[in-house]
DRENTORKOL-3810 file (N, C-alpha, C; in nm, 4 decimals):
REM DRENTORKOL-3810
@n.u->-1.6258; n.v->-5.4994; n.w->3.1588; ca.u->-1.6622; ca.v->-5.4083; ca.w->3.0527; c.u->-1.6676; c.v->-5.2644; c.w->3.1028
@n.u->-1.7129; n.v->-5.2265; n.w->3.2367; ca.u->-1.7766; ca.v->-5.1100; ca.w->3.3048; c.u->-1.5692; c.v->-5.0834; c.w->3.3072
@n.u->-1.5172; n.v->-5.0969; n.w->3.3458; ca.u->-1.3401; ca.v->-5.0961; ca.w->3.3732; c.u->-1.3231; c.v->-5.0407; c.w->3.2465
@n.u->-1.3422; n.v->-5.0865; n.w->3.1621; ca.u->-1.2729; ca.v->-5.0476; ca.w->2.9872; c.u->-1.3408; c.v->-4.9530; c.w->2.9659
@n.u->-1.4662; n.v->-4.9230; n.w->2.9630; ca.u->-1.5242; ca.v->-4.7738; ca.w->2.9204; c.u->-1.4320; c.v->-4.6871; c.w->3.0071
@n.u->-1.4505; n.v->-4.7133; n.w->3.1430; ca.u->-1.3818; ca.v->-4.6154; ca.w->3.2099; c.u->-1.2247; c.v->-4.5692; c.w->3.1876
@n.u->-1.1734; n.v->-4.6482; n.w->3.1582; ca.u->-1.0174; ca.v->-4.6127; ca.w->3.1273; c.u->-1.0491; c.v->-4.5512; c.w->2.9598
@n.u->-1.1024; n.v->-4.5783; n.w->2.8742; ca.u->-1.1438; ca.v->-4.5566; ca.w->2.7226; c.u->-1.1958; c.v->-4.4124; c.w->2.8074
@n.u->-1.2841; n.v->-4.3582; n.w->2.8860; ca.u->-1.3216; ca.v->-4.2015; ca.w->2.8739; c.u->-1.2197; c.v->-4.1388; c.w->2.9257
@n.u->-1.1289; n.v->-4.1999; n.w->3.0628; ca.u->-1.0029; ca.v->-4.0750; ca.w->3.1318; c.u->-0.9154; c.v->-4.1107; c.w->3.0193
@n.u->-0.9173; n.v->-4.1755; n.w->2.9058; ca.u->-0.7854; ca.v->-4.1291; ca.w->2.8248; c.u->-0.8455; c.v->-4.0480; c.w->2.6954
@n.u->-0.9659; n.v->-4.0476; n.w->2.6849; ca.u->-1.0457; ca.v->-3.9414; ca.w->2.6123; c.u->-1.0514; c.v->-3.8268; c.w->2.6750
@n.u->-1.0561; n.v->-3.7896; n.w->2.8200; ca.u->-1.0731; ca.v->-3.6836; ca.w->2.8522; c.u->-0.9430; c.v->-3.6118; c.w->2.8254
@n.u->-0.8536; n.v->-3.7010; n.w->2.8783; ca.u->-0.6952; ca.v->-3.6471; ca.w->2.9267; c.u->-0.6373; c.v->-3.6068; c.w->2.7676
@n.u->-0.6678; n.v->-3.6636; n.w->2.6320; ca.u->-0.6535; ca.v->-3.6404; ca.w->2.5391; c.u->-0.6828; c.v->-3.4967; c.w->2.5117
@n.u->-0.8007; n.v->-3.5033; n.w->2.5311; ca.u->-0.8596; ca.v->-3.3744; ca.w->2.5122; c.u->-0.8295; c.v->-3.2571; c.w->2.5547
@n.u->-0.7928; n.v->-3.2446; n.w->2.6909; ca.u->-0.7997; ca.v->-3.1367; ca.w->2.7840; c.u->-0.6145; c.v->-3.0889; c.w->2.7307
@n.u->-0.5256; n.v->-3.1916; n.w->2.7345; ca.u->-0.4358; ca.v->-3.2025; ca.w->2.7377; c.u->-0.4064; c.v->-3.0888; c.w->2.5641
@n.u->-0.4676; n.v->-3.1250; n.w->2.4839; ca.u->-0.4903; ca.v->-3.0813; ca.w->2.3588; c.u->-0.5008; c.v->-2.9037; c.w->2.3143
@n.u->-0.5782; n.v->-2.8677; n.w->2.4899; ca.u->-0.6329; ca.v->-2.7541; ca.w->2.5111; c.u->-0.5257; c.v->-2.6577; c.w->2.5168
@n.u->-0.4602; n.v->-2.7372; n.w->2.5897; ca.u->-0.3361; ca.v->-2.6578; ca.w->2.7031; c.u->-0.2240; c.v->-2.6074; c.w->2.5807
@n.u->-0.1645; n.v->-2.6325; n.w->2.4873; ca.u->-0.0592; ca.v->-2.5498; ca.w->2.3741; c.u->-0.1379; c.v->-2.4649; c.w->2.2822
@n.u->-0.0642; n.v->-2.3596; n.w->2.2859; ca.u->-0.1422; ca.v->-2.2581; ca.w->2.1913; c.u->0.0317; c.v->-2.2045; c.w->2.1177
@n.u->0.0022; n.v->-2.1784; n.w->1.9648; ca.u->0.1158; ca.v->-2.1849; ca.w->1.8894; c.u->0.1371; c.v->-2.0478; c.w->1.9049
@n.u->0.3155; n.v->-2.0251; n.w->1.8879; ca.u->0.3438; ca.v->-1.9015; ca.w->1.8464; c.u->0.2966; c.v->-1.8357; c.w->1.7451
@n.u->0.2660; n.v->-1.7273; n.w->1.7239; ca.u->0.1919; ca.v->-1.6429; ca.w->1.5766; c.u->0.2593; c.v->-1.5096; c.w->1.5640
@n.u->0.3600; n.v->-1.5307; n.w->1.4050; ca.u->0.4239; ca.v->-1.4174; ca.w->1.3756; c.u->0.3480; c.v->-1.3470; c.w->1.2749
@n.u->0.3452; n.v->-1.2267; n.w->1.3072; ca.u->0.3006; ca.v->-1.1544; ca.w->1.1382; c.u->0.4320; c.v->-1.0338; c.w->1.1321
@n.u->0.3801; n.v->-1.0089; n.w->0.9600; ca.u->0.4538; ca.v->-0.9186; ca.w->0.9498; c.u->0.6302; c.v->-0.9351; c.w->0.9352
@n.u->0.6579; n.v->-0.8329; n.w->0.9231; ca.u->0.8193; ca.v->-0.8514; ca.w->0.8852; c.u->0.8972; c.v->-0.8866; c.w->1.0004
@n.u->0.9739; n.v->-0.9422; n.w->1.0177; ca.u->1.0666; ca.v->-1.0200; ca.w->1.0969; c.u->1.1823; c.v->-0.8873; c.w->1.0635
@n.u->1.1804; n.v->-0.8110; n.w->1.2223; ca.u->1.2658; ca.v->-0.7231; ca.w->1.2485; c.u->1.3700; c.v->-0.7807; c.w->1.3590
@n.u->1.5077; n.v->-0.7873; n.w->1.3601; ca.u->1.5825; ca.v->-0.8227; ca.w->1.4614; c.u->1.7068; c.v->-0.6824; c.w->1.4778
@n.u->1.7529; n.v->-0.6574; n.w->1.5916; ca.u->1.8323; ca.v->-0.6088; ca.w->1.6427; c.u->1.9731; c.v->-0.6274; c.w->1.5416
@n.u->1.9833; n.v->-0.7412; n.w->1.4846; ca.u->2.1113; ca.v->-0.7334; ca.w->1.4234; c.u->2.0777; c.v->-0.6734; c.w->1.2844
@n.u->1.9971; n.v->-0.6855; n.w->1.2472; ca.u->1.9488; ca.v->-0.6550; ca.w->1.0812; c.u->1.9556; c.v->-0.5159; c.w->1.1040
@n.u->1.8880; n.v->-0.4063; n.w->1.1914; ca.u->1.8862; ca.v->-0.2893; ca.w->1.2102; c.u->2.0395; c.v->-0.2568; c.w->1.2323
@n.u->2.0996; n.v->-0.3409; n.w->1.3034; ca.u->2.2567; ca.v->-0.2684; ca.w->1.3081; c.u->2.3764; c.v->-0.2340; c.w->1.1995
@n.u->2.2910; n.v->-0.3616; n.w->1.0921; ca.u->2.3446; ca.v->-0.3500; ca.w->0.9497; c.u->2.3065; c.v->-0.2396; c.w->0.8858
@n.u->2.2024; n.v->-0.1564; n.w->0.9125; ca.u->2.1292; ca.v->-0.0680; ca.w->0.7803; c.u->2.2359; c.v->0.0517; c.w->0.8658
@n.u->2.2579; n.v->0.1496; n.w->0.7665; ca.u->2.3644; ca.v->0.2463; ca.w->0.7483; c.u->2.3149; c.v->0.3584; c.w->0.6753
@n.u->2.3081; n.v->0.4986; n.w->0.7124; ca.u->2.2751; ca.v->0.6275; ca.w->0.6607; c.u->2.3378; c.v->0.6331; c.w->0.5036
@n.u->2.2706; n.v->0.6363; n.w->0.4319; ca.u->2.3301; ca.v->0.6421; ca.w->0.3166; c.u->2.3111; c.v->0.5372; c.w->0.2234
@n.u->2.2557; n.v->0.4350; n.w->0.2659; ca.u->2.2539; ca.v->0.2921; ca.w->0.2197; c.u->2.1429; c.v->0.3519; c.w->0.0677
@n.u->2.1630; n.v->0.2480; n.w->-0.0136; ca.u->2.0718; ca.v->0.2556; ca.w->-0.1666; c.u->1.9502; c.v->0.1768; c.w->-0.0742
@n.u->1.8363; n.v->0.1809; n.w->-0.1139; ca.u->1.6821; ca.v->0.1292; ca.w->-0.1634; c.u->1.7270; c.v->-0.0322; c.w->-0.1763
@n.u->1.8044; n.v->-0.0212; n.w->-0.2802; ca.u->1.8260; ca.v->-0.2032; ca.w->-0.3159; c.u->1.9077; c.v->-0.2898; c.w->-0.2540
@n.u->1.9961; n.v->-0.1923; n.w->-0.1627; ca.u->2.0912; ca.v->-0.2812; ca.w->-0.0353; c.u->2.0240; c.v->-0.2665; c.w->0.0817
@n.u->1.9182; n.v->-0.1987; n.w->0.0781; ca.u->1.8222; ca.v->-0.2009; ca.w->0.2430; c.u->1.6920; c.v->-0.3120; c.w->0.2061
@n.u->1.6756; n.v->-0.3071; n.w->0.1116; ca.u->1.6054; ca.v->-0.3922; ca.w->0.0952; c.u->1.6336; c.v->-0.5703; c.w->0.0863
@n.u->1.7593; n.v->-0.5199; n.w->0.0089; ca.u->1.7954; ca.v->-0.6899; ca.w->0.0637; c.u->1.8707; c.v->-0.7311; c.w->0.2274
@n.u->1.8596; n.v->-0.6391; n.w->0.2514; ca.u->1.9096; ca.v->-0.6628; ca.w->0.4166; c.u->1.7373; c.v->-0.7318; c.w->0.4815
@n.u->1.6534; n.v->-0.6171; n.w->0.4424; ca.u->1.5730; ca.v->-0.6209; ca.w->0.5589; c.u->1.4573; c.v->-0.7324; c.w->0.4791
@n.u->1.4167; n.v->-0.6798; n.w->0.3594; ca.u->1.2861; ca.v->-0.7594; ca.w->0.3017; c.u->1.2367; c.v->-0.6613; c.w->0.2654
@n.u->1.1201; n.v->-0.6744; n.w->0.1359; ca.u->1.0124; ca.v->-0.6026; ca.w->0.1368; c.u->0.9415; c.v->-0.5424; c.w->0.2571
@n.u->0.9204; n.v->-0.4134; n.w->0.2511; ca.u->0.8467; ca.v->-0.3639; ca.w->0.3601; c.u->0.6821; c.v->-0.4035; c.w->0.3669
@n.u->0.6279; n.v->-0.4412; n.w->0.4521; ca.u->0.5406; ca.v->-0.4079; ca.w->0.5219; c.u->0.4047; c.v->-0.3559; c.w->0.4591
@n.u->0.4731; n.v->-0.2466; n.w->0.4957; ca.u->0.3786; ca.v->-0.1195; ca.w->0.4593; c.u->0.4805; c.v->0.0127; c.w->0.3109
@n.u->0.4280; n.v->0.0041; n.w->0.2065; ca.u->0.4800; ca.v->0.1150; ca.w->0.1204; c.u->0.3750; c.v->0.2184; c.w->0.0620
@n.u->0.3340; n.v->0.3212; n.w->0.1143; ca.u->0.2312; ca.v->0.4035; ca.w->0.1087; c.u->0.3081; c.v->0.4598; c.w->-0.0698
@n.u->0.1887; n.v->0.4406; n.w->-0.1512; ca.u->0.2410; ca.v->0.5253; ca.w->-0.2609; c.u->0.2164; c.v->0.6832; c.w->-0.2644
@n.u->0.1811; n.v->0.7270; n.w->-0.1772; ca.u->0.1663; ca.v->0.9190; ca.w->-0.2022; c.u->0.2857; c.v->0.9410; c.w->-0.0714
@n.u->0.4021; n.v->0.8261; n.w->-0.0330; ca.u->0.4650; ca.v->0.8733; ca.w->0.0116; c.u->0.5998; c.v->0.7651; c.w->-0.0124
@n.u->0.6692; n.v->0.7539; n.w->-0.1249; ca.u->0.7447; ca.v->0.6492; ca.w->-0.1583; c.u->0.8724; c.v->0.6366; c.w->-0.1088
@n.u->0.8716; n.v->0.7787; n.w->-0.0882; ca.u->1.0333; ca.v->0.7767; ca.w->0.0410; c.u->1.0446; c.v->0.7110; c.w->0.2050
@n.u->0.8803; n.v->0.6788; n.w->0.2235; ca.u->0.9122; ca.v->0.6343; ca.w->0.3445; c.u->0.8489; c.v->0.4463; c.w->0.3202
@n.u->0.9266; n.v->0.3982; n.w->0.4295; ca.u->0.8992; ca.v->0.2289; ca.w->0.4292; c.u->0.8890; c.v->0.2213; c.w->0.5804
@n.u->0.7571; n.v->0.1168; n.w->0.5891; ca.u->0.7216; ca.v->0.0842; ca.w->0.7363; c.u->0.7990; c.v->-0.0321; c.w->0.7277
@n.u->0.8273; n.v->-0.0992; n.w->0.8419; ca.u->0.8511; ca.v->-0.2387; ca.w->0.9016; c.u->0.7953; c.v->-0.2889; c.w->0.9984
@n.u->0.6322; n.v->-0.3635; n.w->1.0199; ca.u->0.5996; ca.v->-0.3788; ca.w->1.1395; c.u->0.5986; c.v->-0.5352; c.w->1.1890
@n.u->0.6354; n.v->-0.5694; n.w->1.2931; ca.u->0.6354; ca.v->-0.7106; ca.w->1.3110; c.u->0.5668; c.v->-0.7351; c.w->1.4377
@n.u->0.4891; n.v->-0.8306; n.w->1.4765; ca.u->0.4103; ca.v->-0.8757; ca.w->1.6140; c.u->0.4251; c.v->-1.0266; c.w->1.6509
@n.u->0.4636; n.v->-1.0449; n.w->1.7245; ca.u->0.4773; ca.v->-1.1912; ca.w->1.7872; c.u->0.3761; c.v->-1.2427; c.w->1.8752
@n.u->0.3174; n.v->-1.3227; n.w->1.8844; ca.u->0.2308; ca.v->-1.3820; ca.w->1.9883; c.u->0.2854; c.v->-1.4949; c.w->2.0542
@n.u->0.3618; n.v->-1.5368; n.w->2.1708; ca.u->0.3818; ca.v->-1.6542; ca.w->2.1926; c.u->0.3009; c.v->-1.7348; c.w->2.2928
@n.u->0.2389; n.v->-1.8144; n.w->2.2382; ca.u->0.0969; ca.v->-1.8865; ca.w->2.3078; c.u->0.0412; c.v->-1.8233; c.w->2.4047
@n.u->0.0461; n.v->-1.8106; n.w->2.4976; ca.u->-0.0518; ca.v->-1.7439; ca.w->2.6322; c.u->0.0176; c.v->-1.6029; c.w->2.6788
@n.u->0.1438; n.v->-1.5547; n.w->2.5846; ca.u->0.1547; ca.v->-1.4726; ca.w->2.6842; c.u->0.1043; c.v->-1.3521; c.w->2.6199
@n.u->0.1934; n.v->-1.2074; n.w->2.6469; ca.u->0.1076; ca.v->-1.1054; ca.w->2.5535; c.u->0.1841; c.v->-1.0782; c.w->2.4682
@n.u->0.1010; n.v->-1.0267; n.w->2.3008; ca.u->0.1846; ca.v->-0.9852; ca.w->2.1770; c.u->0.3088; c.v->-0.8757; c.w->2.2233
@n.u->0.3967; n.v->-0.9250; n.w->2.1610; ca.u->0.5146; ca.v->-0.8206; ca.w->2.1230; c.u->0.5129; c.v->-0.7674; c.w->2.0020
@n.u->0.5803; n.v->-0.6543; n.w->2.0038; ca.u->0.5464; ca.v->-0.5499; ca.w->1.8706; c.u->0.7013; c.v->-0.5015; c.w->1.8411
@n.u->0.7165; n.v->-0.4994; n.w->1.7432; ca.u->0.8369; ca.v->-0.3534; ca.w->1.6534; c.u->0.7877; c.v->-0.3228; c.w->1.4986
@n.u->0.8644; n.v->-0.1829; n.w->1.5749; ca.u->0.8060; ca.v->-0.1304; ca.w->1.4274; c.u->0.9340; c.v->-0.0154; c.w->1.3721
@n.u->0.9594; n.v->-0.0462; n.w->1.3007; ca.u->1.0657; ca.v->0.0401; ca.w->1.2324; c.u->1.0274; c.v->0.1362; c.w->1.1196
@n.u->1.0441; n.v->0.2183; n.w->1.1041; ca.u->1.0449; ca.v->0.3424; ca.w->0.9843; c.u->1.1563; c.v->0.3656; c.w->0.9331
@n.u->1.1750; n.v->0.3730; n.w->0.8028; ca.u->1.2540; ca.v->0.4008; ca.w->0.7050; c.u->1.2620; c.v->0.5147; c.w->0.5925
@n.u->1.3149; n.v->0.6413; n.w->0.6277; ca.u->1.2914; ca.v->0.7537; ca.w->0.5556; c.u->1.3902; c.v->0.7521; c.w->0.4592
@n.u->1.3907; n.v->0.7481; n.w->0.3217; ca.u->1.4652; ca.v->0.7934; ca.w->0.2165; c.u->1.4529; c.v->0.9327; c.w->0.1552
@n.u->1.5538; n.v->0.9741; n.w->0.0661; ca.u->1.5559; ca.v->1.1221; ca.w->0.0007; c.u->1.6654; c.v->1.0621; c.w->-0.0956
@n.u->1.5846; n.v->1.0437; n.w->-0.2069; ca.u->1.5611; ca.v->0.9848; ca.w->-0.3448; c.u->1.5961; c.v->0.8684; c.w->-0.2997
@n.u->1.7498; n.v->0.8041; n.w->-0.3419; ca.u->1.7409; ca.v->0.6608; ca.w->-0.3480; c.u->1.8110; c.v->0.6124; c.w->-0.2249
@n.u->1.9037; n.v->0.6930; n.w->-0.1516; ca.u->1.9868; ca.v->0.6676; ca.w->-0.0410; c.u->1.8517; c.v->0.7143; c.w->0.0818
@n.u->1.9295; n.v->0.6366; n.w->0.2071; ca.u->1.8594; ca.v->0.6199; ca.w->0.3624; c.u->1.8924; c.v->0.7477; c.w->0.4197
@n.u->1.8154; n.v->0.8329; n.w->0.4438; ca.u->1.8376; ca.v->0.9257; ca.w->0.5564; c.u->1.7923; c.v->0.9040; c.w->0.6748
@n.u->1.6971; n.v->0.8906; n.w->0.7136; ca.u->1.6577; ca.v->0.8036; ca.w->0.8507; c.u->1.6360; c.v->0.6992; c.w->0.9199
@n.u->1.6031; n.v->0.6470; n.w->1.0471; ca.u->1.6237; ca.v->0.5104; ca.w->1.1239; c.u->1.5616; c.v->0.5848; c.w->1.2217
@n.u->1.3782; n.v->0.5156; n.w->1.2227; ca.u->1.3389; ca.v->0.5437; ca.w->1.3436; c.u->1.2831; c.v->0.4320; c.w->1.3868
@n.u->1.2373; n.v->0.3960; n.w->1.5202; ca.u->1.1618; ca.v->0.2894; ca.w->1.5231; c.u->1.1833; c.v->0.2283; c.w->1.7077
@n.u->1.1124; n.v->0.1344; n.w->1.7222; ca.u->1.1567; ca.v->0.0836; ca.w->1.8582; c.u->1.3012; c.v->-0.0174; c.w->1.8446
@n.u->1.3867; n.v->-0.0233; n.w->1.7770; ca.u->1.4989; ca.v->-0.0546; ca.w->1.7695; c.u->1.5903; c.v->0.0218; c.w->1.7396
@n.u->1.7419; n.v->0.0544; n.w->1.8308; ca.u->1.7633; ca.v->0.1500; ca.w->1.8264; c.u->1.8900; c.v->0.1005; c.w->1.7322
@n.u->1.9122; n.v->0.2332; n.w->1.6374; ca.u->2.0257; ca.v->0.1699; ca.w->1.5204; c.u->2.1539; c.v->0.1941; c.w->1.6248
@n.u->2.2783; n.v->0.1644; n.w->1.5544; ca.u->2.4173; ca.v->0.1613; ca.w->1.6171; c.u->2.4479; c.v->0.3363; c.w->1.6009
@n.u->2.3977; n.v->0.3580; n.w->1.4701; ca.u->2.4456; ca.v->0.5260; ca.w->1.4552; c.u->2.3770; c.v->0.6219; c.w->1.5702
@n.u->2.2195; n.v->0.5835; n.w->1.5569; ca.u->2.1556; ca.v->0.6473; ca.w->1.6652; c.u->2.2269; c.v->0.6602; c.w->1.8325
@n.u->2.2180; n.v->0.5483; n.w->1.8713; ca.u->2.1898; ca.v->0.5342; ca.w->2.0252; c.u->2.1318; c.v->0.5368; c.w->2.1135
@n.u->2.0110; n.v->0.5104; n.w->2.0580; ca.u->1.8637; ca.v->0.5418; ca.w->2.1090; c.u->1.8188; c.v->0.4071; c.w->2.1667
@n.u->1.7345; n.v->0.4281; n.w->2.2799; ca.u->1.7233; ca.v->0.3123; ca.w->2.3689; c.u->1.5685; c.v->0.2799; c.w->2.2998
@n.u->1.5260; n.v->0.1257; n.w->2.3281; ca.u->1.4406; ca.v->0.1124; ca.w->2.2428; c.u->1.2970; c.v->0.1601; c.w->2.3372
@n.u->1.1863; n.v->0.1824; n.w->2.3180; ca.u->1.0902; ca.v->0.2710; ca.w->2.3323; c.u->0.9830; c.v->0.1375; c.w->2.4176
@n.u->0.9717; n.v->0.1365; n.w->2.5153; ca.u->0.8490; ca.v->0.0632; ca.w->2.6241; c.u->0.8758; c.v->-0.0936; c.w->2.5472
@n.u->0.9943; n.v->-0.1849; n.w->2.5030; ca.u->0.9302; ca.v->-0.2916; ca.w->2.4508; c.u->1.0609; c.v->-0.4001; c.w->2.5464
@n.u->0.9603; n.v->-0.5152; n.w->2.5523; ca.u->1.1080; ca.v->-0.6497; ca.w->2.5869; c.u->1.1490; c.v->-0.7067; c.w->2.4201
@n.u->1.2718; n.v->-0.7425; n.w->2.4864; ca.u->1.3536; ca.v->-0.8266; ca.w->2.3672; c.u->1.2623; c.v->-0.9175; c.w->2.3348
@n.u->1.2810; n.v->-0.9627; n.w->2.2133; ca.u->1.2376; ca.v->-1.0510; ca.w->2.1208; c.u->1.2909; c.v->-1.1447; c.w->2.1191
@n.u->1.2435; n.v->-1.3172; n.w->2.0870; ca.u->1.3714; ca.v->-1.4140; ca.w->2.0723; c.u->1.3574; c.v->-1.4221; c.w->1.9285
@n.u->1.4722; n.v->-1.5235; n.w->1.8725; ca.u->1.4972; ca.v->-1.4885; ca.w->1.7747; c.u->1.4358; c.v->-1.6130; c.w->1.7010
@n.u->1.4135; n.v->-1.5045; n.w->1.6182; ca.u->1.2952; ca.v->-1.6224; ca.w->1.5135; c.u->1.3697; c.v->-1.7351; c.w->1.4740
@n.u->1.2809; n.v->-1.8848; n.w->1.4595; ca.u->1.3256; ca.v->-1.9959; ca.w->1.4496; c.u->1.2250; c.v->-2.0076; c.w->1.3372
@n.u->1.3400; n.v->-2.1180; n.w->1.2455; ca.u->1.2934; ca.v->-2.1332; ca.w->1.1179; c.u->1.1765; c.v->-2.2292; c.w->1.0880
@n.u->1.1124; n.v->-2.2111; n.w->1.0012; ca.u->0.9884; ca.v->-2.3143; ca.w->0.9541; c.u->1.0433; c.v->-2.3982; c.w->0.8707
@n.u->1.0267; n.v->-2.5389; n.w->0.9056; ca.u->1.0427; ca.v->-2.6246; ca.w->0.8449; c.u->0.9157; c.v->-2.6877; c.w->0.7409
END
């Protein structure tokens, strides 16, 4: 009997501890990738940047020409990753592309961050 408790607690413990050890990826925010930014184009309408990228983020109404994009990744133990893109319009077409991703028109190297992997879908 003293044998069976004992194997019944190291597979309770090992359950447990074992349980401890995965911690899930955690996305917020808009899902920004390197290729989506290479698509958006100076000049683009409001309603073709938007279906490229998604609803923004962030849309400040005392400033409707501009659109945030911020996205943060957590992947279990290590440290959050961040991008953040800005989107300046003048009326309905894109005049600007700022952000830690650098557009194709720009050429701008991206600003203190590592690559991102690429988001995998939820089932």
């Amino acid at each position: 009997m003293t044998k069976k408790l004992l194997i019944i607690a190291f597979l309770g413990a090992n359950f447990f501890l074992s349980s401890c050890a995965y911690r899930i990826d955690v996305q917020q925010g808009n899902i920004v990738t390197q290729e989506m930014v290479d698509k958006l184009e100076i000049g683009m309408s409001k309603q073709k940047v938007r279906f490229l990228m998604g609803t923004p983020l962030v849309m400040d109404m005392f400033h409707p020409e501009r659109w945030d994009y911020a996205y943060l990744l957590t992947p279990g133990w290590q440290t959050t990753q961040q991008r953040h893109l800005v989107l300046i319009f003048e009326g309905d077409t894109l005049s600007q592309i700022n952000g830690d991703l650098p557009s194709k028109q720009e050429g701008a190297q991206p600003q203190d961050s590592a690559p991102l992997p690429s988001p995998e879908p939820v089932l």
